[in-house]
C-alpha positions in Angstrom: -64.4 148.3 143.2 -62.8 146.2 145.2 -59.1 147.7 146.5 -56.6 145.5 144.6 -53.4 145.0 147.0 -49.6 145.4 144.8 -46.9 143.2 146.0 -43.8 144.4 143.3 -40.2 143.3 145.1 -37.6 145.8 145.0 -36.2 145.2 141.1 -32.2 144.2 141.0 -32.4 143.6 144.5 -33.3 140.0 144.7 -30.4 139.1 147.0 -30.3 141.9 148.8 -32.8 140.7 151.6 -31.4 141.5 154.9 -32.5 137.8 156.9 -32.2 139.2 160.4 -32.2 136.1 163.1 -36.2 136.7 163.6 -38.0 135.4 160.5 -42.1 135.6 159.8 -44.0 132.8 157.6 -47.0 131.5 157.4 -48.7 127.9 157.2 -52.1 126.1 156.0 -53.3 124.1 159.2 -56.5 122.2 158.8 -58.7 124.8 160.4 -57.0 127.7 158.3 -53.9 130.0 158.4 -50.8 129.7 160.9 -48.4 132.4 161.6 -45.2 131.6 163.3 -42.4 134.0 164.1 -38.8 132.1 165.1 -35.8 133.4 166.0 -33.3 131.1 163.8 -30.3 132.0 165.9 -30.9 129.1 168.0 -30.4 126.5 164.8 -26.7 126.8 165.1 -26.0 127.1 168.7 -28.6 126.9 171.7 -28.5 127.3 175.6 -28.9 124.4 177.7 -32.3 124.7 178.7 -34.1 122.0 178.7 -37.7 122.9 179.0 -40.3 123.8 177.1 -42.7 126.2 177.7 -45.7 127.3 176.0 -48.2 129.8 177.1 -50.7 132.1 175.2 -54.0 133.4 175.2 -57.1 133.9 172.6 -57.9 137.2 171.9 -61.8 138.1 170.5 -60.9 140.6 168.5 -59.9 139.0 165.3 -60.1 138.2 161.5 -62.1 136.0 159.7 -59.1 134.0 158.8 -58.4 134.3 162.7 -55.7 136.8 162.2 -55.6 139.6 164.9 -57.2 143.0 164.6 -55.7 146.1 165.8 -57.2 145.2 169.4 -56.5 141.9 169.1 -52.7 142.5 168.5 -52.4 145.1 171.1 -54.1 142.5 173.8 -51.1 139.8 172.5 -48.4 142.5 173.4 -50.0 143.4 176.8 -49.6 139.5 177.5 -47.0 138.5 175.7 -44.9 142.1 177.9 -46.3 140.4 180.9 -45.0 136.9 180.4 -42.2 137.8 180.2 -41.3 140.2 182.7 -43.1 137.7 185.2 -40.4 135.1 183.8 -37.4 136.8 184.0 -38.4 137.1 187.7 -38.2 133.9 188.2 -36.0 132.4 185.7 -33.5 132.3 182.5 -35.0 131.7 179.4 -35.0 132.4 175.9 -38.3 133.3 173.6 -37.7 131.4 170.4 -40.8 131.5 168.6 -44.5 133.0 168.6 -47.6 131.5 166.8 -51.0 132.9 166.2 -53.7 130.8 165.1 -57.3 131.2 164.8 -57.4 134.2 167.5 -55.2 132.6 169.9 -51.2 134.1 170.2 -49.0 131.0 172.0 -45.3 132.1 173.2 -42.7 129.6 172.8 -40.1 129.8 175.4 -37.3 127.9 176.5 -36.4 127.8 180.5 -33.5 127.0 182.2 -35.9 126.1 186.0 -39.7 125.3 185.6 -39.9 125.5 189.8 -43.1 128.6 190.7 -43.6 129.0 186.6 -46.7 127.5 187.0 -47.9 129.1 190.5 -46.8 132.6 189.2 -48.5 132.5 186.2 -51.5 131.0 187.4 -51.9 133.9 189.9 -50.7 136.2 186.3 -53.9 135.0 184.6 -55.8 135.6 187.7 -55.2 139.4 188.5 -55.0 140.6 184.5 -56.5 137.9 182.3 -59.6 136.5 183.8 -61.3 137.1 180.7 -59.4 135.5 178.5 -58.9 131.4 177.5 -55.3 131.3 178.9 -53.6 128.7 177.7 -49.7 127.3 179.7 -47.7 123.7 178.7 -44.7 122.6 180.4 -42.6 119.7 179.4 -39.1 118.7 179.0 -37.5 119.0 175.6 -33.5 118.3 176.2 -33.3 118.3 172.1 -35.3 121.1 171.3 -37.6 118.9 169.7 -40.6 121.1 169.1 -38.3 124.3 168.0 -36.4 122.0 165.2 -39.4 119.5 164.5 -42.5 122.1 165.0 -41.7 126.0 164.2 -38.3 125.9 162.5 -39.2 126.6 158.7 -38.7 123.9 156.0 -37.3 126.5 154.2 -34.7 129.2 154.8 -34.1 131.1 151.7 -34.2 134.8 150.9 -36.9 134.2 148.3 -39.0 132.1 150.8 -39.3 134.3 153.3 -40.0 137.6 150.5 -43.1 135.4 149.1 -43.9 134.7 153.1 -43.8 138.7 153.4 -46.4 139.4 150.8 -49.0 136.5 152.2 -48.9 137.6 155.5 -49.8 140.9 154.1 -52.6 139.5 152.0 -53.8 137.5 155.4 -53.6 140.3 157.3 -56.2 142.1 154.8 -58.5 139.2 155.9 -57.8 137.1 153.0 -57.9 133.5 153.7 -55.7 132.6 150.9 -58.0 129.8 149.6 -59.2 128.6 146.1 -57.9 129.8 142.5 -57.5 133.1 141.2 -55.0 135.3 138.6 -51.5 136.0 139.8 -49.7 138.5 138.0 -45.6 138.6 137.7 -43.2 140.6 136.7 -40.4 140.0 134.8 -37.2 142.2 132.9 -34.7 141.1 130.6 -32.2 143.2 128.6 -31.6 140.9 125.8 -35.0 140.6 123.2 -33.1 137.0 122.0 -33.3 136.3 125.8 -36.7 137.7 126.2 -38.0 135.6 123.5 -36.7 132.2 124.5 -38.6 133.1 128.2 -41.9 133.7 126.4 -41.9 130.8 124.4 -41.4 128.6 127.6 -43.9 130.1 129.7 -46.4 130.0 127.0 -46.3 126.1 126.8 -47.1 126.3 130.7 -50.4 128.6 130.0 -49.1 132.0 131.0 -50.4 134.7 129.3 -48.2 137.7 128.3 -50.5 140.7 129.8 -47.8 143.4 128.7 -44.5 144.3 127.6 -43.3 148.0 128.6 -39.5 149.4 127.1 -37.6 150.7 130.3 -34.4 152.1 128.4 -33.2 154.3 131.5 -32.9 150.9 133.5 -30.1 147.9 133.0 -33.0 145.8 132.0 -35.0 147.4 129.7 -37.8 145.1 129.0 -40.4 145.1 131.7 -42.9 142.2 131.4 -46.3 141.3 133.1 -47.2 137.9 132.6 -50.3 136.0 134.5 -52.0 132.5 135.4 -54.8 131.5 137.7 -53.2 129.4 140.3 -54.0 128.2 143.8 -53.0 130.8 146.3 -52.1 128.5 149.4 -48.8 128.9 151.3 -47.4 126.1 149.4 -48.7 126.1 145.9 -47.2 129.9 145.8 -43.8 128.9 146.9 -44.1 126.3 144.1 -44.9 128.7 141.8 -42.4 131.4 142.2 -40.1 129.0 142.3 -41.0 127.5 138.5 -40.8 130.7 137.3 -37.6 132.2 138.5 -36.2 128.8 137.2 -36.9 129.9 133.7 -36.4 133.8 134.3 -33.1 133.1 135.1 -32.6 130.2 132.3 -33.2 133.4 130.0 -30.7 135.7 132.2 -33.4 137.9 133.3 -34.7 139.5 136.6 -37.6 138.7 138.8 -39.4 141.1 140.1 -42.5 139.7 142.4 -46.2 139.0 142.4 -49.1 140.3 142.6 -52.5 139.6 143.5 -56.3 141.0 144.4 -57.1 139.9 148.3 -60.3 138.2 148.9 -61.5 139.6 152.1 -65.0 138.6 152.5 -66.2 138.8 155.9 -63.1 141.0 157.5 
């Protein structure tokens, strides 16, 4: 039997999600799954550097959906330790971001001076990564057009980046979160009135009520499980939370996350 994966967010702590300044969240791209990492800091107040740097490499050992393996990530972290002690060396700067995408980890950097970048990390390549695809762009971006316009989430919510959590976990079982399949939820109210009016609503959307368990040593004693097949894709999941804490919260109830079985076919 295939291992099924539980996702249940901490209950009555909805808002308590510490957003530190680097945030985690993951995109569909045309050739499958994106991962970026940004450090947010930089959307209220930046340093005037005005170049862009990009530079990565591909790594072999990897996922299906082109997330790393264990090798894989520790061969990003030899490289990415090595950028950047090669570029303070030479330069400020200031990593803002970091993308992987189908077995290739990109840095996203910041510099205050481009002058021996290239040189240096030409000869970088050279001497430690010969036998990688190593990958280096340098361009001016006064405006920070690629942070703001490329990497910097539409999205900046608590609850986004909790749903972002549990898909980056489910992609980095190998899943490839693709097609249709069930999606189970939990939801708690203390009121049966309250309770009530909630199931009626989601029944006219097609949810089925899996199971109602009493909780009386909790403030909300009325555990529920409800489910519905829905697409599992970045966006259709942030959709669908977002529905459904709508009416949870219509009914003064609690949240309290999502579940589903990975698909992990050819890991």
């Amino acid at each position: 039997m295939k291992k099924i994966i539980l996702f249940l967010l901490i209950i009555f702590s909805i808002n308590s999600f510490s957003q530190s300044d680097w945030v985690n969240y993951i995109v569909k791209k045309e050739k499958g799954l994106m991962t970026i990492s940004i450090d947010l800091d930089y959307n209220d107040s930046k340093p005037n550097y005005k170049n862009l740097l990009i530079v990565g490499t591909n790594y072999k050992d990897c996922l299906k959906n082109g997330f790393p393996k264990k090798e894989g990530l520790n061969k990003l972290y030899t490289f990415s330790d090595s950028i950047a002690r090669s570029l303070d060396r030479i330069t400020k700067n200031k990593l803002v971001g970091i993308i992987t995408y189908q077995c290739i980890g990109l840095d996203i950097y910041y510099v205050k001076d481009t002058m021996n970048i290239r040189d240096n990390f030409n000869e970088l390549f050279k001497n430690n990564f010969n036998d990688s695809k190593n990958y280096m762009m340098i361009v001016k971006d006064k405006y920070w057009g690629y942070y703001f316009k490329n990497i910097y989430p539409f999205d900046v919510s608590n609850d986004y980046f909790m749903d972002q959590e549990l898909l980056i976990e489910l992609a980095n079982e190998g899943d490839q979160l693709t097609g249709v399949r069930k999606i189970e939820h939990w939801v708690y109210h203390n009121n049966t009135k309250k309770r009530e009016k909630f199931i009626k609503n989601i029944k006219k959307l097609d949810f089925s009520i899996d199971s109602i368990y009493p909780k009386k040593d909790q403030i909300y004693q009325y555990e529920m499980l409800i489910s519905r097949k829905d697409s599992v894709s970045p966006q259709s999941i942030n959709r669908l939370t977002r529905l459904i804490k709508t009416l949870v919260y219509a009914s003064n109830g609690v949240y309290g996350g999502w579940s589903m079985e990975p698909k992990t076919e050819g890991y």
